[in-house]
Structure formats: C-alpha cells, structure tokens
C-alpha positions in Angstrom: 99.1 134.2 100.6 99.4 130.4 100.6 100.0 129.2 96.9 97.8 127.0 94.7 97.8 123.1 95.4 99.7 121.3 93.0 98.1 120.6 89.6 97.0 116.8 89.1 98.6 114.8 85.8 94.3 113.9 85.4 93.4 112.9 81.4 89.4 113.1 81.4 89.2 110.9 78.7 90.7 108.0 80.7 88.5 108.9 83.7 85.5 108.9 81.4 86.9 104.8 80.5 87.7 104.6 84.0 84.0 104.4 85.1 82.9 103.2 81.5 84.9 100.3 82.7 82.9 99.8 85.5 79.6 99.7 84.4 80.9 97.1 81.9 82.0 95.1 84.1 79.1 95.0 86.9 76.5 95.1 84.0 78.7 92.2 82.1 77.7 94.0 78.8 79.3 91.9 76.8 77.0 88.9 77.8 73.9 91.9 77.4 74.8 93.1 73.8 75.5 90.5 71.5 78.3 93.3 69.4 80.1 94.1 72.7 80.3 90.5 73.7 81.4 89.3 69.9 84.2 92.5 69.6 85.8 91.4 73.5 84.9 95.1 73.8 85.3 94.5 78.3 89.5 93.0 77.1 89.8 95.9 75.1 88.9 98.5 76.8 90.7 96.8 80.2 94.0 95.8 78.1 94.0 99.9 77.1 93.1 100.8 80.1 95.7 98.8 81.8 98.7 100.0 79.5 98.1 103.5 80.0 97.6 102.7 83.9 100.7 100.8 84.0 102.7 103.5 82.3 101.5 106.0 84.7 102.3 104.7 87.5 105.7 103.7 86.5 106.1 107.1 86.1 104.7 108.3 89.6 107.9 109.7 92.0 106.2 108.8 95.0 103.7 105.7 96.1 101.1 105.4 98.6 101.3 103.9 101.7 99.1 100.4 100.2 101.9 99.9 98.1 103.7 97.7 100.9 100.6 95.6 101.9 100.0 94.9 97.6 103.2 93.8 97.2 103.5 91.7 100.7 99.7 90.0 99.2 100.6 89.6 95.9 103.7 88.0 96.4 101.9 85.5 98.8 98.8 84.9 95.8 102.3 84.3 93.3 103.9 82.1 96.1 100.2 79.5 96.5 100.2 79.6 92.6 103.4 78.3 91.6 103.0 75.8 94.8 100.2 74.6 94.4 98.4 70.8 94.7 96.0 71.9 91.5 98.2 74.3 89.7 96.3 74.7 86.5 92.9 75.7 88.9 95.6 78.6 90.6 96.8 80.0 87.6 93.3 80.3 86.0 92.1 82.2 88.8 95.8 84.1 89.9 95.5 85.5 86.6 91.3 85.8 85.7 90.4 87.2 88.9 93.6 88.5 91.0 95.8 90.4 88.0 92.4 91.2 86.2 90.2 92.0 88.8 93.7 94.1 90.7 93.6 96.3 88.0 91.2 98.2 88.7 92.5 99.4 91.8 95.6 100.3 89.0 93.0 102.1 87.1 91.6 104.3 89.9 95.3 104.7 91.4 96.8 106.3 88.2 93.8 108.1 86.8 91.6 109.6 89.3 93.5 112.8 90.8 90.3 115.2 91.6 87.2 115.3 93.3 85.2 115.6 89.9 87.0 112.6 88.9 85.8 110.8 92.2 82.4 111.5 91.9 82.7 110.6 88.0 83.2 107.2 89.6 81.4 107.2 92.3 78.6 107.8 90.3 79.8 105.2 87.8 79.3 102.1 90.2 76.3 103.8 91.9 74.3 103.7 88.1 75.7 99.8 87.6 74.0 99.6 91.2 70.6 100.6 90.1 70.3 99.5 87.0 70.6 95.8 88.8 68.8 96.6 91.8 65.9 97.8 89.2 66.3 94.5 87.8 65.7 92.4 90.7 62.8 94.6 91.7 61.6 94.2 88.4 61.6 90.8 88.9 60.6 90.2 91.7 57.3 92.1 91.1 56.7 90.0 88.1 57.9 86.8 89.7 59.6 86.7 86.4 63.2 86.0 88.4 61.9 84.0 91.0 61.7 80.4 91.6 61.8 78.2 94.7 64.9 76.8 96.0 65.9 75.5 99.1 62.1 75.0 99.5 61.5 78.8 99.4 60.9 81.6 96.6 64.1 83.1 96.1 64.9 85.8 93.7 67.8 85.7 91.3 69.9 88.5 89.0 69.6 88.6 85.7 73.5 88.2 84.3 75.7 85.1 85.2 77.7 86.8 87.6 75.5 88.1 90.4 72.5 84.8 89.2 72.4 83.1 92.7 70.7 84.4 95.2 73.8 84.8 97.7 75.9 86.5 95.1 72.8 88.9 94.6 72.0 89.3 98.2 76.1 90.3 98.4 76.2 92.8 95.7 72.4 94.5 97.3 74.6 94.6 101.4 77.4 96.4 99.7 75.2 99.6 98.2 74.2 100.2 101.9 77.3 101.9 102.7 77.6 104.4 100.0 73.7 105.2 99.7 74.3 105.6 104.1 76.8 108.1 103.8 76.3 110.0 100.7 72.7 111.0 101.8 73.3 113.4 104.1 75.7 115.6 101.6 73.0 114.9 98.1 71.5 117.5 96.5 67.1 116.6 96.4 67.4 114.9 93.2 70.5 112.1 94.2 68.4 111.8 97.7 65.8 110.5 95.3 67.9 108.1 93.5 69.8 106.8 96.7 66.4 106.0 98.1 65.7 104.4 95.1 68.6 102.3 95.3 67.7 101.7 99.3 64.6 99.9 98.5 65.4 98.4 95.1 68.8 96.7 97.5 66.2 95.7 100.5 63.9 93.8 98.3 67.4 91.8 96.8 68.5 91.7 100.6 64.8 89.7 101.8 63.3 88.1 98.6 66.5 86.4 98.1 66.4 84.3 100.9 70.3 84.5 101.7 71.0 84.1 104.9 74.6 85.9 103.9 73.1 88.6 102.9 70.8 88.4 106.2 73.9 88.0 108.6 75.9 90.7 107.1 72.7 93.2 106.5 72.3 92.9 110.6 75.9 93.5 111.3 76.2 96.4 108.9 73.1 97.6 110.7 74.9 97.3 113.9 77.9 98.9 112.8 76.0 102.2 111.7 74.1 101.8 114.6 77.1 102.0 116.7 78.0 105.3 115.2 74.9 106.9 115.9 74.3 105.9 119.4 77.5 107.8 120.1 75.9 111.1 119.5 72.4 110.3 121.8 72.4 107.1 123.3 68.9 107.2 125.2 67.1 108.3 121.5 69.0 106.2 119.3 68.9 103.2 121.1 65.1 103.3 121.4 64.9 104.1 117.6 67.0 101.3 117.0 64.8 98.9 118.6 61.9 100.2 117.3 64.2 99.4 113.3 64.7 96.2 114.1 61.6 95.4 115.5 59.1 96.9 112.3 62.2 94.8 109.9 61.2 91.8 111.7 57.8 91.8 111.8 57.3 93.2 108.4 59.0 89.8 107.5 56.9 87.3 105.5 56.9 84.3 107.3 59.2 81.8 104.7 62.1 84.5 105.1 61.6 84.7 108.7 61.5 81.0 108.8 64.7 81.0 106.5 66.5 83.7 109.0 65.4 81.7 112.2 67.2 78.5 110.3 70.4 80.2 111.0 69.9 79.4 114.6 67.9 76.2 114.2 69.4 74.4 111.3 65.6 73.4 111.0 65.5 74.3 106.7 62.1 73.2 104.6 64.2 71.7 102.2 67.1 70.0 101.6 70.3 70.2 103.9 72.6 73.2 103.5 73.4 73.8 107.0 74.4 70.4 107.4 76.6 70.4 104.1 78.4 74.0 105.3 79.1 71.9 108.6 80.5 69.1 106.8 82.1 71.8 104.8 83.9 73.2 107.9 84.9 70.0 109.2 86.6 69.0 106.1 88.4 72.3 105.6 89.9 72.2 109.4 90.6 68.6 108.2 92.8 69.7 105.4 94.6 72.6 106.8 95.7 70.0 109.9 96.8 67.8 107.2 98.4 70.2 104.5 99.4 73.4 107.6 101.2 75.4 104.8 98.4 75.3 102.6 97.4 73.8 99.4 97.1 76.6 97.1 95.2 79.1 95.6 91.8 78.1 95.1 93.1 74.1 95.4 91.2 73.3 98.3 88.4 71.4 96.4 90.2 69.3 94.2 92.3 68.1 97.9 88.6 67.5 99.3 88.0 65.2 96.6 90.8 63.2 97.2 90.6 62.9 101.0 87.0 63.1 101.0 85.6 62.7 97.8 83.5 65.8 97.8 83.8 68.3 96.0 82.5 71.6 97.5 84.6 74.6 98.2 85.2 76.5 101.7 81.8 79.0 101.8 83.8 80.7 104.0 86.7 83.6 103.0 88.6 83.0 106.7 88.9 79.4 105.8 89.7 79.8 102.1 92.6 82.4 103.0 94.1 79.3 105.4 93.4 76.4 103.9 94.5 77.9 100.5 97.6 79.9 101.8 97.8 79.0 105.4 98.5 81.4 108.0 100.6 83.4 105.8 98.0 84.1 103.9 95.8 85.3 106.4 98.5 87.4 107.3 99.2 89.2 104.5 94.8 89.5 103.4 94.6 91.4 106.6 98.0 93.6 106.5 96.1 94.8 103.2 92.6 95.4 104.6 94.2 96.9 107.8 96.4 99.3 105.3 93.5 100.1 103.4 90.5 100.9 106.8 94.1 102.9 108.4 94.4 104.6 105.3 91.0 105.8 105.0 90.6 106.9 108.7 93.8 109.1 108.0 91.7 110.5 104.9 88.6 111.5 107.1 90.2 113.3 109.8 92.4 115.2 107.4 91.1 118.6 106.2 89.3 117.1 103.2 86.3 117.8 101.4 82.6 116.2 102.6 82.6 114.2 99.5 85.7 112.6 99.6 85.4 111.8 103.6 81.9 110.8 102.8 83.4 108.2 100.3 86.2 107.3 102.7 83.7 106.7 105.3 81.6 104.0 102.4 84.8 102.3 101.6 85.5 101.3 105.5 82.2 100.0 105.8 81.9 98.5 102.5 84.9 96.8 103.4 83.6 95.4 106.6 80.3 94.5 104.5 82.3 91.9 102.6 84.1 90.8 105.9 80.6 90.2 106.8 79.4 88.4 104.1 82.6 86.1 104.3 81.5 84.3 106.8 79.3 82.6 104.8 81.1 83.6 101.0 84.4 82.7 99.9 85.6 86.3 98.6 89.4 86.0 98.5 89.9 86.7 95.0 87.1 88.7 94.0 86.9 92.4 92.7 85.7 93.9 96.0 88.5 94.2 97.8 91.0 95.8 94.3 87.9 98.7 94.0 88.1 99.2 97.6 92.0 99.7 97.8 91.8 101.4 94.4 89.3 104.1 95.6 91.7 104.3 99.0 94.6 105.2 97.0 92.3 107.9 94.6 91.5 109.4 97.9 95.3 109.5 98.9 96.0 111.3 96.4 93.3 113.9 96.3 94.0 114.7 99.3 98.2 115.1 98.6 97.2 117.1 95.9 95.0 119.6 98.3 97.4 119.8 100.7 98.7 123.6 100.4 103.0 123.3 100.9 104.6 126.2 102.3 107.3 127.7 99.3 110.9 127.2 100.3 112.0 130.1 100.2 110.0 131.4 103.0 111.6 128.6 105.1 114.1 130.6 107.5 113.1 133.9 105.8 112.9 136.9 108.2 110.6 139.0 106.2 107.8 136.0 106.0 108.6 135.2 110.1 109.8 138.4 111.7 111.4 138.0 115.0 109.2 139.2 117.8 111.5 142.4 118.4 111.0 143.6 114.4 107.0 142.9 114.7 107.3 145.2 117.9 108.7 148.0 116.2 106.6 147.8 113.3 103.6 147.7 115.5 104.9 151.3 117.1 106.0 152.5 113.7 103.0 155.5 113.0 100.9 153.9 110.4 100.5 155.3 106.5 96.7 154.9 105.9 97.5 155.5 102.4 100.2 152.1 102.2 98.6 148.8 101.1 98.2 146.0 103.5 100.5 143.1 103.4 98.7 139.6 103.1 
C-alpha cells in the first residue's frame, strides 16, 4: 500500500491574509476607504505578513529550484542600486517596488502548501480582476471614465495605479490566461463568472485605445492559437481566421484607426510614435555611451543631461540594458527561464487539473507581460514576484503529493521477492480462506 503524502506545515489563517493581501493591493484599498488608507492597514498587514513569511522560510530544509535565479537577479537589482548615476531614484524603487512588490512571491512560497490554498488564491486575484474589470465596464457604459486623449475616447481605471489607459489595457491582457485555461476544468457557475471577466477585460482591452494592450492581445491570441491548431490544423486554422476577422471588423473605426497607427505612425493627435522613436534612439544612445549601465531606474535623469528630455524607456528590453546592461538582461531572463522550465516540469508531472491548469496561466501570463514590454517598461513591477511566487506554491504542492517509497522496503525481500520465491508461491496450493496481501 503506498503511504500518505507528507503533511504540509499550511496555517489557514495566513492563507486567508495571503489573498486578503492581494485584493488590497490590486484594489489599492487604502486609497478606496478612507480608515484603511489612514491606519496603513496594506504596511501592516504586508510587514506581518512578511515576518511570518520570512520566518518560514528560514526554517524550510530544502529550496526550490528559483531560488538560484532570485538570488543571481537580486544581487544584480542590489549591484545597479548602490552603482548608480541617480542613487536616491534606485533606492526608492529597489526598495518600494523590488523588496516590496518580491514579497509576495515570499508570501505564496512559505504559505501556500495545498491545492485548497491555491485556489484560495487563485480566486483571490481573479475577484480583484472583476471587481476592476466591472469598473471599467461600468464606465465605459456611462462614459463616466472616458475622455479623449491622443485625439480618441479612451477609457481609464478608476484607482491611481492601473488610471492610464496602457496600465489598464495591461492589467485586462493579463486575465486572458487564467480565464483561457481555468474554463475548461469550472464548474457552471465559475464558467459564468470567467465569462464575465472575458468581456468586462475585452471592453478594457478596445475602449482603451492602447496599442500595448493591442500588440500583446494579438500575440497572446497567437500563442493560444498555436496550441490549438496542434490538435486539428485544417478546423482550427479556419476558425481562427474567421476570430480574427469578426474582432476586426467588429472594431469601431477610431480604435481601428488607432491599431492601424502602429503600422502607419499616421495618429489624429499629437505625436507619440514619433516621441517612442526619439525614445529608442536616445536609449541606444545611452547604453553606447554608459555600456555597463546607469542604474536602476536612472535612465531618465541621464536623458536629461545628454538630451534634456526627460522620458523613460517605454520599453522593458531596453530598461533592463540601459539600466543594468547586459548583465541585467542576463540575469531577468535566467529568472523568467527558471520560472516557464519550472512550470512545464509542473504540468507533465502527475498533478492535479487545477494546479496544471494554473501552471499552464502562469507561462502565458508570463509571456503576456513579455508582450506588453515591448511597449511598457515592467522591470520592477509586481507581475513578474506573483508569477514566480505562484511557480514555487506549485513546486511545492506537487513535492508534497509526491507518494515516497518507505525505506525500509528499499532492498527488502519480502516487499521485492526474487523471481524464483514469486514462482514458488505462485505453485504453492492456494488457501481461499487467507487474506490477500496488498
């Protein structure tokens, strides 16, 4: 009889913070509810959080195999920010955004041990998800959140953090994954709400006019796309076409005007295009000039001296090497590598539909925000910590399935007879009346 899995070391109550943490923080709460913001009540909970994270894992006998790749990036993030032409701008966001936001992968590392605890969270960021994407659909029906820019209508969150239309577009790309591949394994009533969140994330996705969110929606597309015509070319290709063809039509004409401008340049007001292709220039300019780098999140303030402008990269390939130079680049995609490997060892192992299903979301989330760097500078935002953090989660749900073979049947005749013994049993004259051995 194979033995139990190991019990998990899983405390609900800090699971139950765990994804109360979450919705705080996509939500912004504290900005929302006048109390939570005045009582810090996000610091609190992520500085008790935190302790009780970092205390856990300290205590942890064995690591995951992202453990490497954190270290080997973080090290690099520490390197920039001591090093650095502007560093009072690297410290504020090494340690606002990379040790704050890197917590949360800590969090979901030391506290989520079992599938409940997964979908606990899972369901955590799914709810922050719609409550915003009911938000922007909200407002865009009323109009109440839209207002031109760029010389077109363009639809705008509600909190500070996700209020332009890119950041919006972003957050709406990066549902697509999960709602794609937890479908197929919802019960009727979560079908229901991940449709919900489908069209409340394509309304965000075309009414904000971001041609991000337009670039990266299109290779996502492609990218699921890809999977499916592996199973039926002939019928998925022409369904496909048929996709892309209604999306495009169905189009109002100042969005598809907006889309074609990616190709054109040709905007109906003002002159982004041009200023990301000044942008570009410059930030070749600067890592010729300054090959090791300048520092995290420095680049701007070394525009304005060589350039005087002002402008940051819009653009996460550039920011990793004009910030951190090829080292940097390095060691980002040694961790997004770890993490995508990681995963793919998680779905062909002999895992649950859930937690492949989740493995599957994080993969393609993470190539969502590759996506949506061309045009975004992402370095050291949260998305990439919740991705590693739910990696690791996985990692260890699936250690703690695993079903090890006791040690004391290692060796052991009577557990592995030798072929000559199981012959003679086998000719032995059976009692009918002996109980079976399992």
């Amino acid at each position: 009889m194979s033995p139990s899995p190991p019990k998990s070391k899983e405390r609900k109550f800090l699971v139950y913070l765990t994804g109360l943490f979450i919705i705080t923080w996509y939500l912004q709460l504290g900005v929302r509810v006048d109390i939570l913001g005045a009582i810090r009540f996000e610091f609190i909970l992520g500085a008790f959080l935190s302790i009780f994270a970092i205390l856990t894992l300290l205590d942890e006998k064995t690591s995951t195999p992202l453990q490497g790749p954190i270290i080997f990036f973080f090290c690099v993030l520490g390197f920039y920010t001591l090093f650095s032409y502007d560093r009072d701008q690297s410290w504020d966001i090494f340690f606002n955004r990379v040790i704050k936001f890197s917590m949360l992968s800590a969090f979901l590392a030391a506290f989520i041990r079992t599938e409940w605890a997964l979908k606990l969270i899972i369901a955590s960021f799914l709810l922050a998800m719609l409550k915003m994407g009911q938000e922007g659909f909200i407002g865009w029906l009323t109009g109440g959140m839209v207002w031109e820019n760029q010389g077109i209508p363009r639809l705008h969150g509600v909190t500070g953090l996700y209020r332009h239309p890119n950041s919006y577009s972003g957050m709406a790309v990066g549902c697509l994954p999960f709602i794609y591949y937890l479908y197929p394994i919802s019960n009727a009533w979560q079908k229901i709400l991940l449709l919900t969140l489908l069209a409340f994330a394509l309304v965000i996705i075309v009414f904000t006019g971001s041609r991000t969110g337009y670039v990266a929606t299109i290779l996502l597309s492609l990218y699921f796309w890809r999977e499916k015509i592996k199973l039926g070319k002939i019928k998925y290709l022409i369904l496909g076409a048929l996709i892309f063809t209604c999306a495009y039509v169905l189009l109002p004409d100042e969005y598809t005007q907006r889309l074609h401008s990616i190709f054109t340049l040709d905007e109906a007001e003002g002159s982004s295009s041009e200023t990301r292709i000044q942008i570009l220039k410059d930030a070749v300019s600067v890592f010729l000039s300054h090959p090791w780098g300048v520092g995290v999140s420095a680049f701007p303030n070394v525009r304005m001296e060589m350039f005087g402008r002002l402008q940051d990269t819009h653009n996460l390939y550039l920011e990793l090497l004009t910030n951190m130079s090829v080292l940097g680049l390095l060691s980002f995609f040694t961790f997004i590598l770890a993490i995508i490997k990681m995963n793919k060892k998680i779905i062909s192992s002999d895992t649950s539909p859930f937690v492949s299903a989740v493995a599957k979301s994080v993969i393609a989330f993470i190539y969502a925000r590759l996506f949506l760097g061309v045009f975004g500078m992402d370095t050291y935002e949260i998305y990439w910590w919740f991705a590693a953090g739910l990696t690791m989660a996985m990692y260890r749900i699936m250690s703690n399935q695993r079903k090890p073979i006791p040690s004391r049947t290692l060796g052991s005749s009577d557990d592995y007879p030798t072929p000559s013994l199981e012959r003679s049993r086998l000719c032995r004259p059976q009692n009918k009346n002996r109980s079976a051995l399992i």
